[in-house]
Structure formats: C-alpha cells, structure tokens
C-alpha positions in Angstrom: -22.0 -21.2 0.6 -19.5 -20.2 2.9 -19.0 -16.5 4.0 -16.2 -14.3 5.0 -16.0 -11.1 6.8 -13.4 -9.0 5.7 -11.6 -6.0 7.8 -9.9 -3.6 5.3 -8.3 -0.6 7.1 -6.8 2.5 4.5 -5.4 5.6 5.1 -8.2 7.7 4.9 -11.3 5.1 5.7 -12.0 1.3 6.4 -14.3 -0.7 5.5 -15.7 -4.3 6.6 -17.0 -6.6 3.5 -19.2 -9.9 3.7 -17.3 -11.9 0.8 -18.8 -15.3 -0.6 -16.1 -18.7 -1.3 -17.0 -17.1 -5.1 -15.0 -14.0 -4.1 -18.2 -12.0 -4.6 -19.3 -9.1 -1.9 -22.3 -9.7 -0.1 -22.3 -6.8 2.2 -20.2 -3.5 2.3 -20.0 -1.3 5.5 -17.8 1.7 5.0 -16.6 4.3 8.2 -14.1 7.3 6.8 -11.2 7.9 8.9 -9.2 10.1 8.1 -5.3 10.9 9.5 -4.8 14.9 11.2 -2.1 17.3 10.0 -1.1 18.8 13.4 1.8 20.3 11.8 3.6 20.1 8.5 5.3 16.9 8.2 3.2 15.1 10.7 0.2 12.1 10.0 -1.4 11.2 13.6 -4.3 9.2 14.1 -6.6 7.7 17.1 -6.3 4.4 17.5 -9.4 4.3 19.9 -11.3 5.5 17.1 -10.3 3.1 14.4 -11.0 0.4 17.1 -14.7 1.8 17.5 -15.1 2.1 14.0 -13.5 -1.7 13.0 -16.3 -3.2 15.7 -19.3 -0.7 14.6 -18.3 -1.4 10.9 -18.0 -5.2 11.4 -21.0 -6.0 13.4 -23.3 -4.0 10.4 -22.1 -5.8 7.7 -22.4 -9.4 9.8 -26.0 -8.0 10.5 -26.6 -7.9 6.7 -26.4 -11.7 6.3 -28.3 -14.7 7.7 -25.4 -17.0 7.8 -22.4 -17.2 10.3 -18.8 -16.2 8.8 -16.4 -18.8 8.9 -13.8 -16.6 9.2 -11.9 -13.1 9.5 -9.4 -11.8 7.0 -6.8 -8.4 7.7 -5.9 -6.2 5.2 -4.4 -3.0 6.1 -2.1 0.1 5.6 1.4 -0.7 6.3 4.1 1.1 8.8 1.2 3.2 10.2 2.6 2.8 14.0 0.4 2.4 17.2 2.1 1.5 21.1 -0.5 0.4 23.7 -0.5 -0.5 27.3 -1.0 -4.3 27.6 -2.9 -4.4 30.6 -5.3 -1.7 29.7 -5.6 -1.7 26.0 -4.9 1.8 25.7 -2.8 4.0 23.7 0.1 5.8 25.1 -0.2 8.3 22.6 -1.8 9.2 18.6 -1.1 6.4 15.9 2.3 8.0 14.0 0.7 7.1 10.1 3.0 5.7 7.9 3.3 9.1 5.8 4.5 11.2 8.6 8.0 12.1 8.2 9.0 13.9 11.8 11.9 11.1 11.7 13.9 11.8 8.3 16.7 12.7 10.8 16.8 9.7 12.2 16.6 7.7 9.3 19.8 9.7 7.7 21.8 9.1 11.1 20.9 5.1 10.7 22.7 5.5 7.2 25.4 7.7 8.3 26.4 5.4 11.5 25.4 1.8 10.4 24.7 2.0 6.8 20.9 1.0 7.1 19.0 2.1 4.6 16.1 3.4 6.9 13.0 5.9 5.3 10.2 7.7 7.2 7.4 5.8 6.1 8.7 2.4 7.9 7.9 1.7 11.5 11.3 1.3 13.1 12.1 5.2 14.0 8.9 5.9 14.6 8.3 3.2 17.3 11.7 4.6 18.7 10.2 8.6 18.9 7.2 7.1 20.7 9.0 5.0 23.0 11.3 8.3 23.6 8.6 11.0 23.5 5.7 10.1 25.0 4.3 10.8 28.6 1.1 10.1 30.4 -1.0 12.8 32.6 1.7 13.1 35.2 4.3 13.9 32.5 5.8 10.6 33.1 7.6 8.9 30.0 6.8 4.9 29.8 9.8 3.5 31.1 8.7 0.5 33.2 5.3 0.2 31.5 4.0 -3.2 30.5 3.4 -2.1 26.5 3.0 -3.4 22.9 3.9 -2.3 19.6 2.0 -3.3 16.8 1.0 -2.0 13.1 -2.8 -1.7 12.1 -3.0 -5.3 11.7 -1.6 -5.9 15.1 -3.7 -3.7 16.9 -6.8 -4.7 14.6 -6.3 -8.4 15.7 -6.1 -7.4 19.5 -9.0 -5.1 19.1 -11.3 -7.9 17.4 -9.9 -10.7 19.8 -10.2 -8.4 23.0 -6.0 -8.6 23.5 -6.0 -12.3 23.3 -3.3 -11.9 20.4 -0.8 -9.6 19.5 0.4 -11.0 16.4 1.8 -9.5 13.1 1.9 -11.4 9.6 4.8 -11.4 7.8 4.4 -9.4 5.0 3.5 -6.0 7.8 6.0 -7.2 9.9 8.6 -7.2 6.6 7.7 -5.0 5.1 6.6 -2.0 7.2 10.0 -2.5 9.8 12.3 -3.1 6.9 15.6 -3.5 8.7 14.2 -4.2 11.5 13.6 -7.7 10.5 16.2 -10.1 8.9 15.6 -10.7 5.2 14.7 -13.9 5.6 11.9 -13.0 7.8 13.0 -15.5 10.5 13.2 -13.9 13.4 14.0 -9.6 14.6 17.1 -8.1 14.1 18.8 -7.2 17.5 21.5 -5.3 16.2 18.4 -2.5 15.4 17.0 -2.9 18.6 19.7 -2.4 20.5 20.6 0.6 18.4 16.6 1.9 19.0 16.7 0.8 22.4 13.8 -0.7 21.5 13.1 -3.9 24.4 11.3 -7.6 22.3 8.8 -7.5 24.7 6.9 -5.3 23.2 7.1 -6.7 19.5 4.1 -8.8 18.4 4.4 -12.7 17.3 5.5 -12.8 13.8 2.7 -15.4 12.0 1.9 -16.5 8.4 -0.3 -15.0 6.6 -2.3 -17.4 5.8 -4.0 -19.8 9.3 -5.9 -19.8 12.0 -4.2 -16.9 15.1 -7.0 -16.4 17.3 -10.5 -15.7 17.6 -12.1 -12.6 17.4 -14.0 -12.9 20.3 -15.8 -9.3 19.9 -17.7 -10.4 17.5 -21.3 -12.4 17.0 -20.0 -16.2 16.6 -16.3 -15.7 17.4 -14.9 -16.4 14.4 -11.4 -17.4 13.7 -9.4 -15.0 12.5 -7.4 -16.7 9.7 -5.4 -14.4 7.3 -3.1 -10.9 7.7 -1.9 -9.6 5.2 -0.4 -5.9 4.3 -2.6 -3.8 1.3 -0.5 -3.8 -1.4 -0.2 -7.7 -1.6 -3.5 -8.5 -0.3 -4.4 -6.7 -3.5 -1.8 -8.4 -5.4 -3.6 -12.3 -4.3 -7.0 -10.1 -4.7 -6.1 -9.7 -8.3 -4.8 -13.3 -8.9 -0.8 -12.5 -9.5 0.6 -15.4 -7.6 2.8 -17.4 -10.3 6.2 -15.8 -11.6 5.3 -12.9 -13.8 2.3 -11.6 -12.7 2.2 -7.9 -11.2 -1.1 -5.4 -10.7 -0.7 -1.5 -10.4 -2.5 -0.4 -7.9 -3.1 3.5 -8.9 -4.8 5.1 -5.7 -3.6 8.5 -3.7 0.1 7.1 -4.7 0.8 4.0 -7.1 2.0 1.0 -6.1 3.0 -1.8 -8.4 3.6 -5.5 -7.1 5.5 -8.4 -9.2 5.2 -12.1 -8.4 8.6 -13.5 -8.9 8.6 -16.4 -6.5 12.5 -16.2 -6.7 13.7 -17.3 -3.1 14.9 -15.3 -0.5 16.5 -12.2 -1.4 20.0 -11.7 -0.1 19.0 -8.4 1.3 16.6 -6.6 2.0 18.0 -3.1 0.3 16.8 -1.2 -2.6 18.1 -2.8 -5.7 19.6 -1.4 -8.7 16.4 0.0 -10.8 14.6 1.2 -7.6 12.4 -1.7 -6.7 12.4 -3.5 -3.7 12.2 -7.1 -2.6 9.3 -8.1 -0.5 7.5 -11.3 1.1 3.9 -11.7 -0.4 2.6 -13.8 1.8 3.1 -16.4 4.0 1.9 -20.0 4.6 3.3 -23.2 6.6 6.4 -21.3 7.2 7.2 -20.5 3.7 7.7 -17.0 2.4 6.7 -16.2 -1.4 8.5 -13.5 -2.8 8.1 -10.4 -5.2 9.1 -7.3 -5.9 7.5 -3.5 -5.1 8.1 -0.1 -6.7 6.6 3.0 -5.6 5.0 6.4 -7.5 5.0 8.6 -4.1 1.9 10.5 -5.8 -0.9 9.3 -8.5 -4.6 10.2 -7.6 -3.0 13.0 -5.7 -2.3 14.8 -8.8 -5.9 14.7 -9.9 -6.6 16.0 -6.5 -4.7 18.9 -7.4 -6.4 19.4 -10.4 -9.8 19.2 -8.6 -8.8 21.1 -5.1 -6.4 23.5 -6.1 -6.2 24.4 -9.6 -10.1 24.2 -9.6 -10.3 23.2 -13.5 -12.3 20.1 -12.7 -15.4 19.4 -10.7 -15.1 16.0 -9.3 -11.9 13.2 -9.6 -14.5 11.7 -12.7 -14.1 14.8 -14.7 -10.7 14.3 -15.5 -11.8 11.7 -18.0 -14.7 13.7 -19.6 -12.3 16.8 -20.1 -9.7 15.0 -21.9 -11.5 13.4 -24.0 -12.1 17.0 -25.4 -8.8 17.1 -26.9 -7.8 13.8 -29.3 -3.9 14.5 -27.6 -2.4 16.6 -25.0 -1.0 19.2 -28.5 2.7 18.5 -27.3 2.1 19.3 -23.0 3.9 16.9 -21.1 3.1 16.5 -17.2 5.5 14.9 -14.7 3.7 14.2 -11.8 6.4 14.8 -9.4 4.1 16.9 -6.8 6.1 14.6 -3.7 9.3 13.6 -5.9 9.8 10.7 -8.0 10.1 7.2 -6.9 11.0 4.4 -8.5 13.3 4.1 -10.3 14.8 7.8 -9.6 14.3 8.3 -5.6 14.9 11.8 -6.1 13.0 14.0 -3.5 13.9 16.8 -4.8 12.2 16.3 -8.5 8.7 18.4 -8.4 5.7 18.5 -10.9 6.7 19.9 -13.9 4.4 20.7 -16.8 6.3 21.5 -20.3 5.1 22.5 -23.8 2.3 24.9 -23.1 1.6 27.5 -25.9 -1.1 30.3 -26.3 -3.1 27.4 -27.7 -3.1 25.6 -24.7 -6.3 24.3 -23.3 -8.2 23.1 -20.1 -8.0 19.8 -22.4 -4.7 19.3 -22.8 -3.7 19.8 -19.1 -5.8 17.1 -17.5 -5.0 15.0 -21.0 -1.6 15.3 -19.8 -1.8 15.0 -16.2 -3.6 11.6 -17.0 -1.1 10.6 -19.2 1.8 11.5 -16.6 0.8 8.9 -14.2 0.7 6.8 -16.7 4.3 7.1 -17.8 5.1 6.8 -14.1 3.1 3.8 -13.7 4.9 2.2 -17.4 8.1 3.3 -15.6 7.2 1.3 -12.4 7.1 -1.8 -14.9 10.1 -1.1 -16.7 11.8 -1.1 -13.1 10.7 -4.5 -11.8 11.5 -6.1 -14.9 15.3 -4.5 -15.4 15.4 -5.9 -11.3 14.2 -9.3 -12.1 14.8 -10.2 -15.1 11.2 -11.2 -15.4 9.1 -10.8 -18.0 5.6 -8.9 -17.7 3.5 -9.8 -20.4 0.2 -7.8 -19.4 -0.8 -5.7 -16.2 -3.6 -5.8 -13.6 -4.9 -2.6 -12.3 -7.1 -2.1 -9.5 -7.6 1.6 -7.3 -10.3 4.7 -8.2 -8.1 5.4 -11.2 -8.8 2.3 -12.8 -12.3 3.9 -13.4 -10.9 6.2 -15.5 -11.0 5.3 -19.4 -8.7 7.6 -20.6 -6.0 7.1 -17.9 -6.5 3.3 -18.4 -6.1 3.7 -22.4 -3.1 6.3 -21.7 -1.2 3.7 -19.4 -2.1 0.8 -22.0 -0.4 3.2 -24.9 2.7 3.8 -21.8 3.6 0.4 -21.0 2.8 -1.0 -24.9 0.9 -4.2 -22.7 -2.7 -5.3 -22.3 -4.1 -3.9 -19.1 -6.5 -6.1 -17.3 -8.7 -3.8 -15.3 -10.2 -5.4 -11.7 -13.7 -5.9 -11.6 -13.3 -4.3 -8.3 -11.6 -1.2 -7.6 -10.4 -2.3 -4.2 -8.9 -5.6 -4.6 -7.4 -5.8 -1.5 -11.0 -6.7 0.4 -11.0 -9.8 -2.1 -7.4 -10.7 -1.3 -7.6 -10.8 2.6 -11.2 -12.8 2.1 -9.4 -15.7 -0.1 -6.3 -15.6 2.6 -8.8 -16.2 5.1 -10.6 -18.7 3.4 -7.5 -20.1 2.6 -6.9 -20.7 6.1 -10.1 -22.4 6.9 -9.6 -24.9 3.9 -12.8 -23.0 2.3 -10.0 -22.6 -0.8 -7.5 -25.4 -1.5 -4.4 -23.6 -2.6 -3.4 -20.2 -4.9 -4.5 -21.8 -7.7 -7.4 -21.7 -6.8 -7.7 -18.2 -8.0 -6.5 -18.6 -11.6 -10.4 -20.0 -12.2 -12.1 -17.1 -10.0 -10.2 -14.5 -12.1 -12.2 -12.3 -14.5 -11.2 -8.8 -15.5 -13.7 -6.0 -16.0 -12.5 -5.6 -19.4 -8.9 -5.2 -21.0 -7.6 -2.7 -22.3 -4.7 -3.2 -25.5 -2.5 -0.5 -26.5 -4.1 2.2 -29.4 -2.7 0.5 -32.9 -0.5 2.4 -34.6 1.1 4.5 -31.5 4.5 5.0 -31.9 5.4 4.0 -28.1 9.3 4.5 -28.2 8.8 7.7 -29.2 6.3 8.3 -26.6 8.6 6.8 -24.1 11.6 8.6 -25.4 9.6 12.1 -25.1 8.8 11.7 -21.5 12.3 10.3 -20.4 13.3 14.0 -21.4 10.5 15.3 -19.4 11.0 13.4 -16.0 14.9 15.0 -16.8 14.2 18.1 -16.9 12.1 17.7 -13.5 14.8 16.4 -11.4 17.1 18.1 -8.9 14.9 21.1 -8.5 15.3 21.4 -4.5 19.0 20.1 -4.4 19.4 19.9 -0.9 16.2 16.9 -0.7 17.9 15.2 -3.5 20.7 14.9 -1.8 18.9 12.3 0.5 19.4 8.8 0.0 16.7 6.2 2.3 
C-alpha cells in the first residue's frame, strides 16, 4: 500500500489527511484558521500562522501511520494573496484573502482604461496594493527588497520545502491572477505587469499540476512534493469528472460548480455569455485540460443566517429536520441573494428576497424554502455551463457540508430534474490533491484511473411526478423580482 499525505488549506481551516492508492483516509488532522475582519470590506490573514499550523498539522497525521508517504499533494483556496521576503521567509505584511474587496476601485479603473475584466477576489490588484502599501518598522515601503509573491499553494510549497521552491500550478496561477496570465497559460502577461508595476522577479515558476517540484524537506522522510492544484478542481478530480460532461457542485459557504469539457484552449479568458467562465483543470506534461466554472457568491452562508442571525435554527443540521415539518414551502419562495447573484446574472446589487409569506406562514416553510433557493441557484449554475458549452450534463456530483443535507439534496435533485450523485466524502478536494500526487509518483497510471475508484454515497433522482418547468418558471420570477435592488452595485461590471 502506498500512502499519501495531503495538505488542504480553506478559508476558514486546513487540514492534513493520510490518503491510501485506494483513495481512502487513513488519518485526519484538522487546525481552524480563520481570516480577520479589521474593517468592512477587508479579509486578512497570517501567513506565519498558517505556516505553523501546515507543519504542526502535517507531522500529526504522518505520526498516525507506520509507513513513509510517498508523496505530498496541494489543495488550496485560490487568489488568497501572500508577498514574502526571499531571503528571510517572512511576510511583509497580513495575507490579503481572496474575499477582501478593498480593490473594487482598481478593478473598475482596469475596465475603464484597458478593458480587463478584473474582480476583487483575483490576485492581480491585490498584489499591486501590497507592493504599493506596505512598509516595515522604519516606515520604509519595499522598494529594493528581494521579495516573492505567491498564492497559498506557493507559499505552502516554500513553507514545506524550507524556500527551496517557489512554484505555482497552473490552475492557481490561472485561475486566481485571471488576466494576469495569457489564456493559454503559457507564460505572464506583461502588458498587466507593467500596468501594476508589478517586477517578474517576484512571480513564482508556473508548474503542472500534476509531477514531482521539490521536496518538502520539513518534513519526516522528505517527501516529494508531487501535485498543486486549486480547491474547486482538486475537488472536481476528487469527484472523478475528468471526461467531457462531467461537473460536481460543490455547495460550501458559496457554491461552486465545475464542468469537464476538455474543449481546447479557450480564446479568452473573459466571462462568456451565460456567466460561466473558462478555466484550466489541471495540468500534466505540459498540457492544459479545460472546463468551465460558475459561481453562487453565497450557499451555506444562507443557512448561517438562519442559524446566527434570525436564530430559528439551532445548528447548520437543523435546517433539514425543520423542513421536513412542512411537506412544501405553502407558496414561499427564497432567493438567496444575501452577497448578489452570480452566475449567470452578476448583479451585485440583487439581495435576498423572500416572497409569498402569509399569516399561515411557518418556521417550516422558511428554512423549506431557504433550502430550496440554493438549490434553484445551484440548477441555475447548470443551466449556465451547459447554454456556454454546448455540453450536455446528464447527472451531478455534489460534495461540501450541504451535501449532508437530505432535503437540500432532494430539493436540488427536483431543481435541476437530474440524478445527483452525492460524494462519499464531503471534502472532495483532500481526495483530488492525494490522486494528483499519486499521479505524479506513477502510484496511479492516468485519470482513468479514477472512473473504477468512484462510488457515490447514494444518488439521489428527482421526486416523480414534480412538475419541474413549473418549478423553474416560478423561481425565474422570483430571482426577477430580486434584482437591481442597490442600483448603483449593479451598475458594476468585473
């Protein structure tokens, strides 16, 4: 048996995860680590920290097995943005997370001067207001300082190889930078750097996903360290979608949904017509695999609202045991718009609406609805990628904490009128970064591989008898009447 250590950093925690060549967990370590608010609009974090808690985590789980790893996978949150000295290995300031939005103004003046089509949550502006706005203990700012720039799996791969690497896969360096990179993925775009005054000498190495980069040396053994690969599509390989066709929903704080289309090189890297965008899976030999990505800007967060603020359930797990007092949400319709919509609408400006409440109106019916909401989003993610593509999606793969949800998986089943083929784990991404790794130690033999280690917890068809145009018509009227409500945010246009 061959094992595999896995390094799997979110937004709010990571986790390190001993994963057999059966893709089963051995070993789990989790550390929470949570971004700080230090003002509306901002998401910081410590790098420092996440370093500590990467080795700490780590060297627990290797202690919980007798047998040497044979190598490291990365899996990580994408755009988050750390810049470190090169000689010392520290940060020159807090980690800018990839939901912090102090740069919308300099996203709308990339539009408005060179027609870029720039948002908050990528790395390129917010690598340019560190580079601009930070200063050491004299009050200095780093102008002539030896630095690098790196997302987490940049500085991840440093921290376990002790800065023998500063790499970046791919699908982070793609995907997080946007037009920073050509589409292609061959090389960086120097028309943006210029325009950033942002110097290459700080940018990482740009390798596949999927080989050997280095070793990480901090660790017991120094294994190699032998895939990257960003969250959404390390969750997308941990879920088996690798041929034309295939797409998972990943329904966690937001929703994300990923389709395989293996359709070639895009011929740019812009937003396309029904709100999706293109994106590199994953890389290997030199060759990019592509797909397709559209985005519900909240999901679990509206559950969290139901929980936190409205106070009407106990605990995220309630949401399923209330609804199923009510056998239908009794006409309330929820759009859960609490950050805007996504795709397909990218209006900012759209907020939460909840419609149809009468006197008769119960506890029920609101978190029925709420549940059911999400789910429409999530069927609209799908109706998105397919109008995009012109690919057909036959049945769904789910993974995130709402995919332990009955009724939300049965509401999004009824939503999308497809099967839904729930994970057997609710983090897929640990499973997707340990068969890239393994992948690049010749422990796996190619992406097929993975068709025959597939198996869904259960799957979930659509109730017989729902009338689902009728449901779909109903809540296309809903998400109306929820748009435009603050004008002047949808307005904007990333």
């Amino acid at each position: 048996m061959s094992n595999l250590l896995v390094i799997d950093v979110g937004t709010t925690g990571l986790r390190a995860a001993i994963v057999d060549d059966r893709l089963q967990l051995r070993a789990m370590e989790y550390r929470p680590f949570a971004p700080t608010t230090p003002a509306p609009g901002l998401v910081e974090f410590d790098a420092v920290q996440m370093a500590d808690k990467v080795l700490d985590a780590a060297r627990s789980a290797l202690a919980q097995t007798d047998e040497p790893v044979v190598a490291v996978g990365i899996t990580n949150q994408r755009a988050s943005t750390i810049v470190w000295d090169r000689s010392t290995g520290q940060p020159v300031g807090p980690g800018i997370g990839w939901q912090d939005l102090r740069t919308i103004g300099d996203c709308i003046m990339a539009r408005a001067e060179h027609g870029w089509a720039l948002a908050p949550n990528q790395s390129v502006t917010k690598l340019a207001w560190t580079l601009a706005n930070s200063r050491d203990a004299n009050g200095d700012g780093l102008a002539g300082r030896d630095l690098c720039f790196g997302t987490v799996d940049s500085w991840v791969a440093w921290t376990l190889s002790e800065g023998a690497i500063h790499v970046s896969d791919q699908t982070n360096a793609s995907a997080a930078t946007s037009a920073l990179r050509l589409v292609d993925g061959s090389d960086w775009n120097d028309a943006v750097l210029d325009a950033f005054s942002i110097p290459r000498s700080i940018l990482p190495e740009v390798v596949d996903s999927v080989g050997v980069c280095g070793r990480a040396t901090a660790l017991p053994g120094a294994p190699p360290i032998a895939g990257i690969l960003g969250d959404q599509q390390a969750s997308l390989v941990g879920q088996s979608c690798v041929v034309a066709g295939r797409a998972k929903v990943t329904f966690g704080t937001g929703g994300m949904l990923d389709l395989c289309t293996d359709a070639g090189t895009p011929v740019a890297a812009d937003r396309t017509a029904a709100g999706t965008f293109p994106l590199p899976l994953w890389s290997r030999d030199g060759v990019l695999t592509w797909g397709v990505e559209g985005i519900m800007l909240s999901a679990g967060t509206n559950i969290e609202w139901l929980r936190d603020d409205l106070g009407i359930i106990e605990t995220s797990a309630d949401s399923h045991d209330v609804a199923q007092g009510c056998a239908d949400s009794d006409g309330v319709v929820y759009v859960p718009a609490l950050l805007g919509l996504g795709t397909p609408h990218w209006d900012y400006g759209a907020r939460g609406t909840l419609l149809g409440i009468t006197r008769g109106t119960e506890r029920s019916h609101v978190v029925r609805a709420v549940l059911e909401g999400i789910a429409h989003r999530g069927a609209d993610l799908i109706d998105a990628a397919i109008a995009d593509t012109g690919v057909e999606i036959t049945a769904v793969r789910i993974d995130g904490g709402m995919s332990e949800n009955p009724t939300f998986v049965q509401a999004f089943a009824d939503a999308a009128g497809r099967p839904i083929e729930v994970s057997p784990i609710a983090e897929s991404t640990t499973i997707g970064a340990a068969f890239m790794a393994g992948l690049g130690v010749g422990v796996f033999g190619g992406m097929v591989d993975l068709d025959d280690l597939w198996r869904p917890a259960h799957v979930v068809e659509p109730t017989p008898g729902v009338d689902h145009a009728a449901l779909r018509e109903r809540w296309i009227d809903a998400v109306g009447r929820s748009a435009g409500w603050i004008p002047e945010l949808s307005s904007l246009d990333f």
